[in-house]
Every structure is written in C-alpha cells, then in structure tokens.
C-alpha positions as CSV (number, residue, x, y, z in Angstrom):
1,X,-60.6,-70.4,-215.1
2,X,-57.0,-69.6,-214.8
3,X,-54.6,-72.4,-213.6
4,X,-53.7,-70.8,-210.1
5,X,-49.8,-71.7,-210.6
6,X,-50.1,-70.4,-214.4
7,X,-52.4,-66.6,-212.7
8,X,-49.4,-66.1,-210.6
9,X,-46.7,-66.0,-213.2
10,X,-49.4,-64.1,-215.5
11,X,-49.5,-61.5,-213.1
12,X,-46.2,-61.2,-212.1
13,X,-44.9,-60.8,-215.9
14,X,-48.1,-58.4,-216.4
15,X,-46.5,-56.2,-213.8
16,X,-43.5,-56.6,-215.0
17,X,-44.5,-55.4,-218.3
18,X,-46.8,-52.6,-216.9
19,X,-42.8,-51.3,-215.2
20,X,-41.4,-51.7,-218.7
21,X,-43.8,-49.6,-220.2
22,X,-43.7,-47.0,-217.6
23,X,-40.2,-47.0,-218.4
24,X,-40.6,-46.7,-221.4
25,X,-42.6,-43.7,-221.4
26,X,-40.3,-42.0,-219.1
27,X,-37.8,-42.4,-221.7
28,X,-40.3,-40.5,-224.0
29,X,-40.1,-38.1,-221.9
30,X,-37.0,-37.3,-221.7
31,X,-36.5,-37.4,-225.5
32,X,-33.6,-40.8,-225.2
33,X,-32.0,-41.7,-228.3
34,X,-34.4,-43.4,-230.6
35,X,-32.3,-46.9,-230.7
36,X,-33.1,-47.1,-227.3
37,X,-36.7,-46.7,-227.5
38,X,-37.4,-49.2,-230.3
39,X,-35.0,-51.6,-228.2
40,X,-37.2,-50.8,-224.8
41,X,-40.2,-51.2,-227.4
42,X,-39.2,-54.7,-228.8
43,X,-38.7,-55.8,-225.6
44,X,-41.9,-54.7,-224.2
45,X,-43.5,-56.4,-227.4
46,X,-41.6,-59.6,-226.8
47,X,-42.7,-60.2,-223.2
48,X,-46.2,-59.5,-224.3
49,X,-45.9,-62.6,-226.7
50,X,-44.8,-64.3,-223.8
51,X,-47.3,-64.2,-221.7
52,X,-49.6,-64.8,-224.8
53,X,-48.0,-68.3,-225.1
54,X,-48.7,-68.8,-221.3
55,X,-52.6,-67.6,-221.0
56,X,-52.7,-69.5,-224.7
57,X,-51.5,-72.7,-222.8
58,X,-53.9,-72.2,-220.1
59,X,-56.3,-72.0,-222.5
60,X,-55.9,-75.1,-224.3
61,X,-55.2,-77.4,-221.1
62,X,-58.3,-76.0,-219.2
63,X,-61.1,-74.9,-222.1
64,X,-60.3,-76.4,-225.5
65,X,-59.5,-79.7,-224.4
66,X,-63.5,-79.9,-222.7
67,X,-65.0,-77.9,-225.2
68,X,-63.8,-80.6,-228.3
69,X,-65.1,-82.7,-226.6
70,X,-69.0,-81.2,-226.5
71,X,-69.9,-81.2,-230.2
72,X,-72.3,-78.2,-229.5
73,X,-69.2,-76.1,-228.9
74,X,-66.6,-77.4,-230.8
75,X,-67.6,-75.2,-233.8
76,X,-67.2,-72.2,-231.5
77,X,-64.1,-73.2,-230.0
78,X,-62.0,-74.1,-233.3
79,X,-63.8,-70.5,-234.8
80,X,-62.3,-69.1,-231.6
81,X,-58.2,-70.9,-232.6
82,X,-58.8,-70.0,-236.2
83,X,-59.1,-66.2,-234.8
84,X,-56.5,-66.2,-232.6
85,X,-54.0,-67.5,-235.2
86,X,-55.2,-65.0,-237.8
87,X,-55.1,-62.2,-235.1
88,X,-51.0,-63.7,-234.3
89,X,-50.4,-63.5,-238.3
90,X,-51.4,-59.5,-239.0
C-alpha cells in the first residue's frame, strides 16, 4: 500500500509526465528540430527515474522492511531487489 503523502506526489509527477509526453508528441508532430526532441525526451526519461526512486522508497519503507523480516518471503523479496537492480542496469 502506497504511503498516502508519497501517492499524492506519485500522482502529481505521473501527470506531470503524462503533459510532458503529450508535449512531446505534439512536437512530433510538427516535425521540431531534433535537439529539441531528444532534450524533451531526456527530460521525460529523467522524471520517470524520479518517480522510480520515490515508489522504490515506498517500497522499501512499507513492504521490504516486513517482508525480511518473515523468512518465508524473504527469498521472494531480495529475488524481487535483485530484479529491479538488474532491470535499472540494461
């Protein structure tokens, strides 16, 4: 379950991304230089890892932290870090 304070400024950057990426494709559209683009791009790409650091934290405070601590799911919690950082590394 999502911290309520942390689903708030999830959602908020979420829909500030989804308006970046609107943007984004509007500029597409109407063919803007390329620079431009890749800079709208890397920005939408570094908000994205932004919010991955905050639903990551929410993760750790609320789920990891209890699961450790139950030896029938720590397996399938440190399985479940050991994917995440392999998924962060391609």
């Amino acid at each position: 379950m999502l911290d309520q304070k942390l689903k708030k400024r999830a959602l908020h950057r979420a829909k500030i991304i989804r308006g970046q990426i609107d943007g984004l494709v509007k500029a597409i559209e109407v063919e803007k230089y390329c620079v431009d683009l890749i800079t709208q791009s890397r920005s939408i790409q570094l908000s994205l890892k932004s919010m991955d650091r905050l639903l990551l934290a929410n993760h750790l405070q609320g789920h990891v932290k209890h699961m450790l601590n139950d030896t029938k799911q720590e397996h399938k919690v440190i399985k479940e870090l050991v994917d995440l950082y392999a998924l962060s590394n391609k």
